[in-house]
Every structure is written in structure tokens, then in C-alpha cells.
C-alpha angles and dihedrals in degrees: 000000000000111000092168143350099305101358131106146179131213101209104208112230109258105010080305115158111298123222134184154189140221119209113227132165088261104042148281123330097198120198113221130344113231141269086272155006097265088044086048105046088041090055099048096046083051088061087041092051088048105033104028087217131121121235112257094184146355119223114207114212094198136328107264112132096248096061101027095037088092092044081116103053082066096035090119084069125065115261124217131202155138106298080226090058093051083050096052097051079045100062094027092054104028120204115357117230086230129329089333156054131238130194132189113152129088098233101059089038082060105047091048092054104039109026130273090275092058096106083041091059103036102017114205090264096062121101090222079083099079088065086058094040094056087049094069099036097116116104093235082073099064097082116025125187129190132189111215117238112268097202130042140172143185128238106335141011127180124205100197098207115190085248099022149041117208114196114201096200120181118189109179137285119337135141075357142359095257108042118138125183123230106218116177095198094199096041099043091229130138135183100200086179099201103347082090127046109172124187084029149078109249125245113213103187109165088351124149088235093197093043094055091052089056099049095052088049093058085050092057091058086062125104090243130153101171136046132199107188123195087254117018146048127294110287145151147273085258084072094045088058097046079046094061096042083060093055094047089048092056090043099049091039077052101041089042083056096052098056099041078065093243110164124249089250092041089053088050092062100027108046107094126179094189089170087064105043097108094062118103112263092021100120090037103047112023094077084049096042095050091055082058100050086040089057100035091049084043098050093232 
């Protein structure tokens, strides 16, 4: 869809993972490149179809699976992300065979995806499994092969466009270490990739769970009319602001457990965020979320 003159947004089925592109005079920058191959290719030959131009780079928002899985389907482009992004899929991935990854087994998908707590948080012998199993069910899935980012930066880069002016900030570890914000300053648009999540309950993960909730604060001081989250439709500041409240409210339920000396298990069962029971995921991924928050408040 067009979100502004010359941007668009590619809304993922489902809540599924969100991309982008920016029109320039020498071609597409496109944000984020799908959860996998089919998604991506069906994605660049949709920018092609509205916009007859060819794709000049991919910028990467952070290195999770979903949005870094279709990296190769635009591998003959440069791609351009956080230094601390290209060291993640490094040391998550370890040596390539060749130019590129590739990933078959359960354990490292997963991580990729979820976070490298994930098995710490939901071992293997846990039926919540079955919920994580059933995520990455597709076939497409079996065999998954990423392209490591060619470009990298740290903290900031600028693409002076002759209308426009798109700022790549990055401002410490958030949703994860290596997220990084699309702003288009004329236009008043933003990808936040997954600092925001809207229609669903968050999943932190390894987050840094403060730092999350000051990010998103710096976000809200920005001259910005339209949001693209990670998952989720366009929205407005207005949401990034009910997002972060979220955020607080799990952190304070979590922090007030935890001195009133309730126990990790106790807070498990016990947390509840009732305000926020409606929202998608809820029921899957509170109990989960408030282990996270337990052990990250707690430094462990």
C-alpha cells in the first residue's frame, strides 16, 4: 500500500512480519525482506509491478528471521544494516559455507526468530512448544538461507534524497541489541520494524526491556503522522504510545512481584495484565513474557 508520495508498505497476512520501500531517482531502498524466499520474491516483484523501478538496496531493521529470512532473494543489491545486526547472525550462525548461511534445524530457526532465550524460556519439554513448532511448519521453513548484510553502520546514516531526507537512527538495544528506525523527516513517516507490534501482545524475548520503553519514548518526541510497526497495520504515534504503556504495565506488575519476594514460578501464575487480555497472543505469550521480564529485572 501507499503511505506517502513514493513510500510504501508491504502489510504481512495475519500480523505476519511487515516490509517496506522508499522511491528514489535511482531506484528502491526496500526495508526488510520477509520471513522467507516465496514472501520476498513475492514482495519485490510487487514494487516492481507498482513502481517499474529496480531495487538499488535493502535495509535491514534488525536481524530476526522474519524480517532477514528473504535477505537472499535481493543478494544481487547491496544490504545495509546495524554493525551490531551482521555480528548477531554472525555469532548466532557461525562460519558460512560460501557467501551465505544456511539453516535446517529447529534449535538455531528458533533462536533466530524468537530470541536466544527462547529454549530458556520454553525448554523443548514444554508443551508450549507445540505453539512454536506449528510457526515454522511451512515448508518453506525446512531449509532456510540468509545473506549476510554488505554494508553496515553504527549509530546513524542519511540518504539525502532531492525531496526527501531518510534518517537510519539507531539508539541502543531495544527489542533487540541491533534495531535500528527508518524516518523519512519530509514525508512524516516512520518503520519502526519490531519496536512496535500492534494488534498483538509483544514478545520480549532477550529484549532490553528498558531499553525498549526508552526508545520508543524518543520516538514519540518526533514530527511523525504515519507508523509502520514490525507486525501490524499503519498506524500513529497515539499507538506507540499505548504500545509503551503496555510495556511499563508488564514491567511494573513484574518489578512489584518481585519485591514483594514472590517467586519466578509464583509471578508466572500469578502476573496478570487483565486490561490487556483481549489482545492477540495474550494467552500464548503473557505467562512467557513475564518470566522474561522476572529474569531480565532480576539480572539473571
Amino acid at each position: 500500500m501507499t503511505v506517502a508520495d513514493g513510500v510504501y508498505a508491504w502489510i504481512g497476512a495475519g500480523g505476519d512480519s511487515n516490509a517496506g520501500a522508499i522511491d528514489t531517482p535511482d531506484g528502491l531502498l526496500a526495508i526488510d525482506a520477509q520471513q522467507y524466499q516465496r514472501l520476498a520474491r513475492q514482495f519485490r516483484e510487487a514494487l516492481t509491478a507498482k513502481t517499474g523501478k529496480p531495487v538499488r538496496m535493502l535495509i535491514d531493521t534488525h536481524c530476526h528471521l522474519d524480517h532477514t529470512a528473504g535477505n537472499v532473494v535481493f543478494a544481487d543489491v547491496p544490504i545495509l544494516a546495524h554493525d551490531k545486526t551482521l555480528t548477531a547472525l554472525e555469532t548466532y550462525l557461525g562460519s558460512k559455507s560460501g557467501a551465505h548461511w544456511t539453516i535446517t534445524d529447529y534449535a538455531t530457526k528458533l533462536r533466530l526468530l524468537f530470541g536466544q532465550n527462547i529454549f530458556e524460556l520454553v525448554p523443548e519439554s514444554d508443551p508450549a512448544q507445540a505453539w512454536f513448532r506449528q510457526r515454522i511448519s511451512l515448508p518453506d521453513y525446512d531449509t532456510v538461507t540468509i545473506a549476510p548484510p554488505t554494508e553496515t553502520f553504527a549509530d546513524r546514516f542519511t540518504f539525502r534524497l532531492p525531496k526527501e531526507t531518510v534518517h537510519l537512527n539507531y539508539w541502543g538495544p531495544a527489542h533487540c541489541d541491533g534495531d535500528i528506525v527508518v524516518h523519512l523527516e519530509k514525508s512524516k513517516v516512520i518503520f519502526l520494524g519490531d519496536l512496535l507490534f500492534y494488534g498483538r501482545f509483544p514478545w520480549l524475548g532477550d529484549c532490553d526491556l528498558n531499553g525498549w520503553i526508552d526508545r520508543l519514548a524518543r520516538v514519540l518526541t518526533l514530527d511523525v503522522k504515519v507508523v509502520i510497526p514490525g507486525h501490524g497495520k499503519p498506524t500513529d504515534l497515539q499507538e506507540v504510545a499505548r504500545f509503551r504503556t503496555m510495556l511499563i504495565d508488564l514491567r511494573d506488575a513484574v518489578a512489584k512481584a518481585i519485591k514483594a519476594g514472590v517467586s519466578e514460578e509464583a509471578a508466572v501464575r500469578e502476573v496478570h495484565l487483565p486490561q490487556y487480555a483481549d489482545i492477540p497472543r495474550y494467552k500464548d505469550w503473557a505467562p512467557i513474557d513475564v518470566r522474561a521480564a522476572y529474569r531480565y529485572l532480576r539480572g539473571t
